[in-house]
C-alpha positions in Angstrom: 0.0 0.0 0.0 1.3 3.4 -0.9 1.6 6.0 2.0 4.0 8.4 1.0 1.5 10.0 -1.1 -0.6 10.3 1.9 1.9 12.1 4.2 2.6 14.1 1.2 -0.8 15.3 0.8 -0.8 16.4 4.9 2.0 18.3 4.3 0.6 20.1 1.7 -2.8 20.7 2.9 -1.2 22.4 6.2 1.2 24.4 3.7 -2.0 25.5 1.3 -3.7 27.1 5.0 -0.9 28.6 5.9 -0.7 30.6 2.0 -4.6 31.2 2.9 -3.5 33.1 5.9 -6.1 30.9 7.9 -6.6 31.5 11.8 -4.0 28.2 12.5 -3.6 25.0 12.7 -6.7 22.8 14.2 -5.9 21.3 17.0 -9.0 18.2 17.0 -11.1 16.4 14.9 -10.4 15.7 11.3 -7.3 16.7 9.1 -8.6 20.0 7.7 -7.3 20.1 3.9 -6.9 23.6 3.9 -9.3 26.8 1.8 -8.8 27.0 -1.9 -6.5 29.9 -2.9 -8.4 33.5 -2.2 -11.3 31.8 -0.8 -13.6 33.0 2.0 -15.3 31.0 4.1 -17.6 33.8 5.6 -17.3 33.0 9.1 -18.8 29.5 8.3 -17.6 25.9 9.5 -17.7 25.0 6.1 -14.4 23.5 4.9 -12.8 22.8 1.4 -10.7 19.9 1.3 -7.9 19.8 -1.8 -6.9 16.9 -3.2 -3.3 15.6 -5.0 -3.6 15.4 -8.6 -1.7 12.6 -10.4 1.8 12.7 -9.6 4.4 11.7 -12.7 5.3 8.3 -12.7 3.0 6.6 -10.5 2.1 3.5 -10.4 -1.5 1.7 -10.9 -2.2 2.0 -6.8 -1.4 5.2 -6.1 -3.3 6.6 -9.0 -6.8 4.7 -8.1 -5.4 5.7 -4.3 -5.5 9.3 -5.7 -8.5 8.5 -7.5 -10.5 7.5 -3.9 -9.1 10.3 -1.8 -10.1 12.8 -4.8 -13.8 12.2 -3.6 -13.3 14.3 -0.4 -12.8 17.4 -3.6 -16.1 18.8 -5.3 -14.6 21.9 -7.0 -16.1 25.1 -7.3 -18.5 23.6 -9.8 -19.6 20.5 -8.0 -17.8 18.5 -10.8 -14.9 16.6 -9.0 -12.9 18.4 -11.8 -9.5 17.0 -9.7 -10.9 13.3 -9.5 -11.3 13.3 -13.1 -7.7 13.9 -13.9 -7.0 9.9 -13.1 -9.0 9.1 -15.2 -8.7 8.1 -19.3 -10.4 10.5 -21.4 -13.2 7.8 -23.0 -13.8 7.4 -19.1 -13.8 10.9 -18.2 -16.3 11.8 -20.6 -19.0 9.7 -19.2 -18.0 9.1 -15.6 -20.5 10.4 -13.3 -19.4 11.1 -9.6 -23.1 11.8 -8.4 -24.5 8.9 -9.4 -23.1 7.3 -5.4 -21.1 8.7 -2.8 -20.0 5.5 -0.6 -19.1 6.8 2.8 -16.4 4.4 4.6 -13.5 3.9 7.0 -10.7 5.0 6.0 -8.5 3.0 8.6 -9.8 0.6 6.5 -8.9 0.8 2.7 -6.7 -1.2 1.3 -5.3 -1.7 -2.3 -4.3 -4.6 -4.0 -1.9 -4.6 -7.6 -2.7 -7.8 -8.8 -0.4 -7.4 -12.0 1.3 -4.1 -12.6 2.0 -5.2 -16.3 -2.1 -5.3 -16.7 -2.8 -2.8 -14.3 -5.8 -4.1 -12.2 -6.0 -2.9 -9.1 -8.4 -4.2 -6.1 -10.0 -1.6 -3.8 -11.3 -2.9 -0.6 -13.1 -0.8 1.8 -15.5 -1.0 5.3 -19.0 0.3 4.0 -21.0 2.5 6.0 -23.5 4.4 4.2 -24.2 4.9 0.6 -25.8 8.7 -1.0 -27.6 7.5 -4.0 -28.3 10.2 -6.9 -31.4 11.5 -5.1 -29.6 12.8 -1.9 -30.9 9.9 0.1 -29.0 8.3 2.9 -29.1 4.5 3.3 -27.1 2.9 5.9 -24.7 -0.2 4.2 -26.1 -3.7 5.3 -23.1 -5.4 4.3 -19.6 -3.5 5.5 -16.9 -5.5 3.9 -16.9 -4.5 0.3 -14.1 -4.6 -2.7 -14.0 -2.7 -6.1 -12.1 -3.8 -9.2 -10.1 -0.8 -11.1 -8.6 -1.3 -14.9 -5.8 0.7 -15.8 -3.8 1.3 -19.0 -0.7 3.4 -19.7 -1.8 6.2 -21.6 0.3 8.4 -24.6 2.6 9.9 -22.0 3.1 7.0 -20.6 1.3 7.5 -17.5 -1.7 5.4 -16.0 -4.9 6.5 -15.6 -8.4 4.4 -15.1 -9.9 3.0 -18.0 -12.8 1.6 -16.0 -14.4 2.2 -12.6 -18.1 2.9 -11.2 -19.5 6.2 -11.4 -19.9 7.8 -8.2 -17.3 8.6 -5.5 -15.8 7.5 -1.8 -15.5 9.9 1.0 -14.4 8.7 4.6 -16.9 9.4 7.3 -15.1 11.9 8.6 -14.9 14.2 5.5 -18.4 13.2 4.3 -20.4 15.7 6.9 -18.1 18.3 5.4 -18.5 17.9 1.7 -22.0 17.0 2.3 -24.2 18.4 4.4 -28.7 17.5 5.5 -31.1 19.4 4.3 -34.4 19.1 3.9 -36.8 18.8 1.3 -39.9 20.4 2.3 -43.3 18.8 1.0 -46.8 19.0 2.4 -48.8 17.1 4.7 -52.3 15.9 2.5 -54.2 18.7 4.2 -51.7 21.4 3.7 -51.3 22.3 7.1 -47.8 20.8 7.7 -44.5 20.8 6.2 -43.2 17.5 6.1 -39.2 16.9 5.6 -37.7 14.8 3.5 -33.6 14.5 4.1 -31.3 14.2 2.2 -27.7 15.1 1.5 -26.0 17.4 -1.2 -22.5 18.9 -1.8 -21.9 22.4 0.1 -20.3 23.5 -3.4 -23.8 25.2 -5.0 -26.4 23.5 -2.6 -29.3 26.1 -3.6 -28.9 24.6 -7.2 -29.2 20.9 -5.9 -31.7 21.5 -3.5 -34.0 23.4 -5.6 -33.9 21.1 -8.6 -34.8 18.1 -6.5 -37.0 19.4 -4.9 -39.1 20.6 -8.3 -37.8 18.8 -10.7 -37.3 14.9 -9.4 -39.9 12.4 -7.7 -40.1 12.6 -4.0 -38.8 9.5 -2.2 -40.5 6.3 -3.0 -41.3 5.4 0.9 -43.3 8.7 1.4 -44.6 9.2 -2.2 -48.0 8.7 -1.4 -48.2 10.6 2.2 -47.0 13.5 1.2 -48.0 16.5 -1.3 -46.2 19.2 -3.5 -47.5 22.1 -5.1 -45.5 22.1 -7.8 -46.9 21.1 -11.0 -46.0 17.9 -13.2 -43.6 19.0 -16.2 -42.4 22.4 -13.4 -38.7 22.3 -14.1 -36.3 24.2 -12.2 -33.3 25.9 -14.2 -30.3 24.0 -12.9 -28.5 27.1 -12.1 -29.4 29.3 -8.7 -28.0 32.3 -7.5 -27.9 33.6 -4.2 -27.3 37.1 -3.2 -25.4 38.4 -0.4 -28.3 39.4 1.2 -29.1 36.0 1.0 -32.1 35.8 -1.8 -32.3 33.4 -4.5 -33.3 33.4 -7.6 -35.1 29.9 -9.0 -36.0 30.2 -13.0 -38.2 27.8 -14.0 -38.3 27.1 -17.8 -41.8 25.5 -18.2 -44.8 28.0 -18.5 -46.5 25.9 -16.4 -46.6 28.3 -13.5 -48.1 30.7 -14.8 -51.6 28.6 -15.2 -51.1 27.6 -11.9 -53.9 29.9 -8.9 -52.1 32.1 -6.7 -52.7 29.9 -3.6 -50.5 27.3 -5.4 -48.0 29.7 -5.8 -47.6 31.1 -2.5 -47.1 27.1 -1.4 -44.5 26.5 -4.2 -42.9 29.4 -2.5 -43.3 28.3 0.7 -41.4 25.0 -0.4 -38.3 26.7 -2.1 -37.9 29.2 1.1 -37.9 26.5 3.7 -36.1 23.7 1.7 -33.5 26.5 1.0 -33.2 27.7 4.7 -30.8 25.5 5.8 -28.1 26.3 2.8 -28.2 30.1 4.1 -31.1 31.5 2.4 -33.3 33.8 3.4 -35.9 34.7 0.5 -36.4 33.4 -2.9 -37.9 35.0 -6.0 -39.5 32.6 -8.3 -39.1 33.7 -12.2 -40.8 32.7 -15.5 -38.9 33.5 -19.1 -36.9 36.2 -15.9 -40.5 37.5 -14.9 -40.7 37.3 -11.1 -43.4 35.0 -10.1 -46.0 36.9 -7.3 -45.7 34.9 -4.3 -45.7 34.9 -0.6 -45.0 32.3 1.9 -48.0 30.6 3.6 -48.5 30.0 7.1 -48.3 26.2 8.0 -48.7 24.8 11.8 -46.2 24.3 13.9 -45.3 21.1 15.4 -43.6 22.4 18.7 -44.8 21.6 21.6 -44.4 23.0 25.5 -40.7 22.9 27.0 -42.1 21.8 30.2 -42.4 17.5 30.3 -45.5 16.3 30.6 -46.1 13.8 33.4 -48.5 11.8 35.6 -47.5 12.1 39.6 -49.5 11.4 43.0 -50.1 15.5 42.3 -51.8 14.6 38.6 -51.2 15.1 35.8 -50.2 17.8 33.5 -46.5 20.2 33.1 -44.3 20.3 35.6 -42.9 23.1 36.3 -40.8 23.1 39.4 -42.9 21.4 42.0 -46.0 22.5 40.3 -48.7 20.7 37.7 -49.8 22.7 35.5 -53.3 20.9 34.4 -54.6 20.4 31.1 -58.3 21.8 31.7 -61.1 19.2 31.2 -58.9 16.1 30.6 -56.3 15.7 33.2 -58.9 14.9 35.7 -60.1 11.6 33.5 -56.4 10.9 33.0 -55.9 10.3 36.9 -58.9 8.9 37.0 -58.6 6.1 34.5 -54.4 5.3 36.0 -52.8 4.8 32.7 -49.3 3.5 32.5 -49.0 5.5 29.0 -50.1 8.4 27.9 -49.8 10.3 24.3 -51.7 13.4 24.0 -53.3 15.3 20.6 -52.0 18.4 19.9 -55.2 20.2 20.9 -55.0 18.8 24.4 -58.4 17.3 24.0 -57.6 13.7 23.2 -55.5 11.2 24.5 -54.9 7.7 24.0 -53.6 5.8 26.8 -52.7 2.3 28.2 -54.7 1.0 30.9 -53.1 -0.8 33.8 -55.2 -3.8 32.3 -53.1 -3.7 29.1 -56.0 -2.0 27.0 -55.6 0.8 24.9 -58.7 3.6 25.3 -59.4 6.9 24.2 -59.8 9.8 26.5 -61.3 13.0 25.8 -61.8 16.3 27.6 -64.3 15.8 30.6 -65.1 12.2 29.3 -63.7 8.7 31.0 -61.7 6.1 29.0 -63.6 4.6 26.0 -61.7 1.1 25.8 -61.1 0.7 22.2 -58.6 -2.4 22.0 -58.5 -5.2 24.4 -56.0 -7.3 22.3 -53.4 -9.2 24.3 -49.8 -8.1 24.0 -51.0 -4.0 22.8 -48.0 -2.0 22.2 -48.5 1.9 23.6 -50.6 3.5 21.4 -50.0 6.4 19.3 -52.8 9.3 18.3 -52.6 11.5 15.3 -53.8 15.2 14.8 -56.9 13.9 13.6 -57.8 12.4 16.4 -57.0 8.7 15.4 -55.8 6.2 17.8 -53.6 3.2 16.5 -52.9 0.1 18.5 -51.1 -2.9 17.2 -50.1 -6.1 19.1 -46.6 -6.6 20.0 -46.6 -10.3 18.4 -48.6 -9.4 15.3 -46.9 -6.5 14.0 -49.1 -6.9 10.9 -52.8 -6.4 12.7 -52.4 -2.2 13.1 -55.8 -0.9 13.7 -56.5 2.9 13.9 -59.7 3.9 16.2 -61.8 7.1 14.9 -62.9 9.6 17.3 -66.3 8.9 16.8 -66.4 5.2 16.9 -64.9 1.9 18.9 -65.0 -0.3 15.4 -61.2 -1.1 14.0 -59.9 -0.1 10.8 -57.2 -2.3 9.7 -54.1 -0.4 8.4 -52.8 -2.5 5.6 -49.6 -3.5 4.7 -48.1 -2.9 8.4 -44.7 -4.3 8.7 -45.0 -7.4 6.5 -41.2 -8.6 7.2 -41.6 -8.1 10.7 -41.4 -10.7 12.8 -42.6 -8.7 16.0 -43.2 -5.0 16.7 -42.5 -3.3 20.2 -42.9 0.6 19.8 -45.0 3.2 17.8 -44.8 6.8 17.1 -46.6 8.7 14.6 -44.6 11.9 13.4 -46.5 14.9 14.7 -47.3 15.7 11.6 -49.0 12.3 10.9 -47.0 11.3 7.5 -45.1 9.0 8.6 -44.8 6.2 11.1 -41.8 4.9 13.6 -41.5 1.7 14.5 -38.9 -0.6 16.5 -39.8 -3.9 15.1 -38.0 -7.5 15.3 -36.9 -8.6 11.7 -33.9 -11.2 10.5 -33.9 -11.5 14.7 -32.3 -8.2 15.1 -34.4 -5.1 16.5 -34.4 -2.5 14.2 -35.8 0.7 13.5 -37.9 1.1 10.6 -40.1 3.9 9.5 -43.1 4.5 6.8 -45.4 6.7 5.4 -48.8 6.8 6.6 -51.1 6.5 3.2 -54.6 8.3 4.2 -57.8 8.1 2.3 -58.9 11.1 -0.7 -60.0 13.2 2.3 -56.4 13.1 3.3 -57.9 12.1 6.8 -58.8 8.5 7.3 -55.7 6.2 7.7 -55.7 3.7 5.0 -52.4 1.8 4.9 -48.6 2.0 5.6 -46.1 2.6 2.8 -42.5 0.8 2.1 -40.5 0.2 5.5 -37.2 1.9 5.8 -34.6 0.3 7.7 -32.9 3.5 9.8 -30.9 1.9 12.5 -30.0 -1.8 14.3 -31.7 -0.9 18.0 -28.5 -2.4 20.4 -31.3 -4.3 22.5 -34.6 -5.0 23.3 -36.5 -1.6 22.6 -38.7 0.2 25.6 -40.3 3.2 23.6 -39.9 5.6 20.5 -40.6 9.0 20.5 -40.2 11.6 17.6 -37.8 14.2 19.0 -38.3 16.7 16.3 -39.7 16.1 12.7 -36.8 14.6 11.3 -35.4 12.5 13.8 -36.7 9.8 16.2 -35.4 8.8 19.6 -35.4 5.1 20.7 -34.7 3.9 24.0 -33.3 0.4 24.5 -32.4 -2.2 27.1 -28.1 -2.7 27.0 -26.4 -5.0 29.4 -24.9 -2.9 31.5 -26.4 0.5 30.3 -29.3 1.6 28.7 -29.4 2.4 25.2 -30.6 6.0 23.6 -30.6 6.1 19.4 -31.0 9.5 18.2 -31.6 8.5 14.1 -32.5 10.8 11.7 -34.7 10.1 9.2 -32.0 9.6 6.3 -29.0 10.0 8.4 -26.0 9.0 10.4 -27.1 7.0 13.6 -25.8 8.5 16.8 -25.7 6.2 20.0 -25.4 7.1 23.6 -25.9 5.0 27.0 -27.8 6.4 30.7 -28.3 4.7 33.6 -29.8 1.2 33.9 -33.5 1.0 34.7 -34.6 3.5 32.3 -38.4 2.7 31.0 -39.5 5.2 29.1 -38.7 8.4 26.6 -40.8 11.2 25.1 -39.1 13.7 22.8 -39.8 17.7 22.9 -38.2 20.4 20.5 -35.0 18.9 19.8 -32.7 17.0 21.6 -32.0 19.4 24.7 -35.9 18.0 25.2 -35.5 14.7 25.0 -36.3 13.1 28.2 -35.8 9.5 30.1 -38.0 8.1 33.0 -36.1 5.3 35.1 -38.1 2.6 37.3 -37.7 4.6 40.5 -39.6 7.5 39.5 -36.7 9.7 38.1 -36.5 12.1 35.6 -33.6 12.8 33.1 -33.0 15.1 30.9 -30.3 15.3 28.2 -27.3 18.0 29.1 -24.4 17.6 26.6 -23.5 14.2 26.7 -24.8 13.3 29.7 -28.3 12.5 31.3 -29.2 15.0 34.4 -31.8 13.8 36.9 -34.6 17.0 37.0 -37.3 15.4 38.6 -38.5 12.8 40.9 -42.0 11.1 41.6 -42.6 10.5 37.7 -45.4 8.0 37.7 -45.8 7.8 33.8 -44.0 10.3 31.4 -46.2 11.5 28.4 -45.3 12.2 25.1 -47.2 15.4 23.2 -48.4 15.6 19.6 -48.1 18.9 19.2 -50.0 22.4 21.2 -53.1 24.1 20.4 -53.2 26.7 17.5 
C-alpha cells in the first residue's frame, strides 16, 4: 500500500492554510485540507478539502489511491474536476461522480496490484452508508466491500483508469463536510404541515441541488404517497441558482407551467423553495418565469412544537411540571388520573388522549369524558394518536394487525400492509405531523428501527395503509419506547447489558448512540434534543445536558409524550 502519497498530501494541505493566511492549525477532529487559494469562508464551518492530482510516474495503486481520496474534492463547480484527472479520457467523458457517494473507513482501505504489467488494481473498503443520486442516505447492510479498477498506460506513458463505477468515496469523517442534510420540504395531505424529506447534497452550490430536486425529481419512493407538493408535473427548475449576499435566490423555471397555476399554489411552491433552502443560508427566494418574477408569498403552515415543560402523571396529577407545580390540562387531566394509565400520548389540541390502561388495554380519552376502551388485544404495544384524532394500536406479536380507532367510533380499521417482514413489533410513534410512522420492530432477529409513510384516504384524513418500511438503524437491544424528537429524527430507547441504550436517528442520516443509567423505561421527545427526556423505574427524571443525562425530577409516575399544542 502506498503511503507516501498520503503524508505528502498532509503536508501540503497544512502548507496550502498557511498561504490562505487561515486563523491556524486545528488542533482536534479531522485533518482539515486547507481553503482553496483567495477563498472566503464567511465566518462559516464550512471547509474545502484539496486533493493531490496525479503525480508523474506513479504507479497503478497510487493513481486509483488518488483517484479514492479525490472524492473528499467537489470543486467550485460541483464536478470533482481533480478526480477526473485519473481518469482516461473515453472514461472521463461519461463518468458520473453523483451517481453514489459511498461513505467508509478510512482505517480501513486497502489496495491490491494484482499485476502491474495489466494494471488491475483491487480496492477494498468497510462500508457504512451509501448517497444514492437522489440525496438519500441508506445505511450499508453489508460492510466489507471490494471494487475492481482497470488501468492502461496512456500516450505519456502514464496510467490513468480505464474503468471504474460512477460515483465517489469519502471517509466518514470528511463526508459531513463535503456534504451536508437538508431538507426537502413537502406538504402534509391537508396542507397544514410541512413534512421533511432529508437528504444530502454537496456544500459547493447547494441552492442549485436542492432546488432542482425538490421541483424537478420524484419525492422519495417510501413517502410518495403521504405526502403532497405544489409544484406542478412538467415544473422544471433551471439547474443554475443564484444567491445574493443578502441571502435571496433566484429559482427560474423554464416551463410555463406556472403561470396557469392559482395564486394559492404559488404562495405554497414558494413556501417550499424558502424553507427547503433555509438550511443552505437563504433567506428569501424569488420565483421567475422566461426572468418575470413570479407573485408569491410564503404561507402559514402549523407548527409542530410543543411545551418545553415534560408532561407527566404524579401522585399531584397530571399535567406540566414546572418546578414542583402541575400545571393541568383543563377538562382532561382529571379523566387521566382517574382512568391510572401506564402510558399516555396526548393530541395536539389537548383534547384527546390515548392511553394504556393498567389492564393492558388501549382507550381513548377526551376532555371531561372517561376512558372509552377501544382495543382489548393481548400483548398491545402503547398506542400512538394522530392530529386527527386517530388512535392506532397494534399487538406486539402481530406486527401486521395495526388498527386505527376514529374519534367517533370503537370499530377497527385495519391499516394494511403494516410491517410485513416483521417478525414482531415493540414501539410506535406517529410523526406529529401524521406522515409518517416509527417503529422498532424485530426482523432477521435483530431489533431495528424502521419507518413508513402513513397512506390516508382522498380526504387526506382517514388512515388507510402504511407505505415501504425503511430500515434507519440496528436498536442495540430489546426496545422500551420511541418518540419523535423533532420532525426529522426519532429517539429510541433500549435495554443494553450494562447500560441503557438511547438512538438518536435521523430520518435519512447517520445514527448517533449514547448510553444512561440502567432501569430506564420510558422516553418522550420535545423540541429537539435538549428535550429529549428519560424516565427510570424509580420514579426519576432525566433530561439530556451535553452528553450526559441530568436527573430534574422525581415522583414521575408515567412520562407522556405530546403531539403537538393548540393553535
Amino acid at each position: 500500500m502506498t503511503r507516501s502519497r498520503g503524508i505528502l498530501a498532509v503536508i501540503l494541505a497544512l502548507c496550502a492554510v498557511l498561504v490562505t493566511g487561515c486563523a491556524g492549525f486545528p488542533d482536534s477532529g479531522y485533518i482539515r485540507y486547507g481553503l482553496a487559494t483567495g477563498e472566503d469562508t464567511g465566518g462559516s464551518q464550512t471547509v474545502t478539502f484539496i486533493p493531490n492530482r496525479p503525480q508523474p510516474g506513479a504507479t497503478p495503486e497510487q493513481i486509483v489511491e488518488g483517484f479514492i481520496d479525490a472524492g473528499s474534492g467537489p470543486g467550485v463547480d460541483g464536478g470533482w474536476a481533480v478526480a477526473q484527472e485519473f481518469l482516461a479520457p473515453e472514461l472521463k467523458d461519461v463518468w458520473n461522480p453523483r451517481a453514489t457517494v459511498r461513505v467508509d473507513e478510512r482505517s480501513e482501505r486497502d489496495y491490491a496490484e494484482s499485476d502491474a504489467d495489466e494494471g488491475t488494481v483491487t480496492f477494498s473498503y468497510e462500508s457504512i452508508a451509501d448517497v444514492d443520486d437522489n440525496g438519500s442516505y441508506h445505511r450499508a447492510e453489508l460492510p466489507a466491500n471490494s471494487q475492481e479498477f482497470r488501468l492502461a498506460k496512456q500516450a505519456d506513458g502514464e496510467w490513468r483508469i480505464t474503468a471504474a463505477p460512477d460515483g465517489i468515496w469519502l471517509d466518514e469523517g470528511q463526508f459531513p463536510q463535503v456534504f451536508h442534510r437538508y431538507s426537502l420540504m413537502y406538504f402534509d395531505p391537508t396542507w397544514q404541515y410541512l413534512v421533511p424529506d432529508v437528504r444530502w447534497f454537496p456544500v459547493v452550490k447547494a441552492p442549485t441541488w436542492i432546488s432542482v430536486a425538490l421541483v424537478n425529481d420524484p419525492k422519495s419512493e417510501w413517502l410518495a404517497e403521504s405526502v403532497k407538493s405544489a409544484f406542478p408535473d412538467g415544473a422544471t427548475a433551471v439547474a443554475s441558482v443564484p444567491v445574493d449576499e443578502s441571502g435571496v435566490a433566484v429559482v427560474d423555471f423554464d416551463e410555463d407551467s406556472l403561470l396557469s397555476a392559482n395564486s394559492t399554489a404559488l404562495d405554497r411552491m414558494e413556501t417550499q423553495l424558502r424553507e427547503s433552502l433555509r438550511a443552505a443560508g437563504v433567506s428569501d427566494v424569488v420565483m421567475r418565469v422566461n426572468s418575470t418574477p413570479v407573485d408569491a408569498s410564503p404561507v402559514a403552515v402549523r407548527s409542530t412544537r410543543v411545551p418545553a415543560a415534560p408532561l407527566v402523571l404524579t401522585e399531584d396529577g397530571f399535567g406540566f411540571l414546572s418546578g414542583d407545580e402541575i400545571n393541568q390540562i383543563a377538562g382532561l387531566s382529571p379523566a387521566i388520573v382517574a382512568a391510572a394509565p401506564t402510558s399516555v400520548q396526548v393530541g395536539a389540541e389537548h383534547d384527546v388522549a390515548a392511553v394504556t390502561l393498567p389492564g393492558g388495554e388501549v382507550a381513548r380519552i377526551t376532555s371531561g369524558s372517561d376512558a372509552t376502551v377501544l382495543d382489548n388485544r393481548a400483548g398491545l404495544v402503547d398506542p400512538t394518536v394522530d392530529d386527527f384524532g386517530y388512535v392506532w394500536s397494534v399487538p406486539k406479536d402481530q406486527p401486521a394487525a395495526l388498527h386505527a380507532y376514529s374519534p367517533q367510533s370503537t370499530d377497527a380499521i385495519d391499516v394494511a400492509d403494516a410491517w410485513p417482514d416483521a417478525t414482531a413489533v415493540s414501539a410506535i410513534a406517529l410523526s406529529r405531523d401524521g406522515t409518517r410512522m416509527a417503529a422498532t420492530v424485530t426482523s432477521g432477529g435483530r431489533t431495528v428501527l424502521w419507518v413508513a409513510g402513513v397512506v390516508r384516504d382522498a380526504d387526506g384524513v382517514v388512515p388507510v395503509k402504511l407505505g415501504p418500511s425503511i430500515p434507519l438503524a440496528i436498536v442495540g437491544g430489546p426496545a422500551e419506547g420511541v418518540t419523535w424528537i423533532d420532525d426529522a429524527t426519532v429517539g429510541v430507547l433500549a435495554a443494553g447489558d450494562d447500560a441503557a441504550i438511547v438512538v438518536e436517528q435521523p430520518v435519512g442520516g447517520p445514527t448517533v448512540t449514547s448510553s444512561a443509567t440502567s432501569g430506564m423505561t420510558s422516553i418522550a421527545g420535545g423540541t429537539g434534543i435538549s428535550s429529549l427526556r428519560l424516565r427510570a423505574d424509580d420514579g426519576t427524571l432525566f433530561v439530556k445536558r451535553g452528553t450526559a443525562w441530568q436527573p430534574t425530577a422525581t415522583g414521575v409516575l408515567v412520562l407522556a409524550t405530546q403531539q403537538g399544542q393548540p393553535q
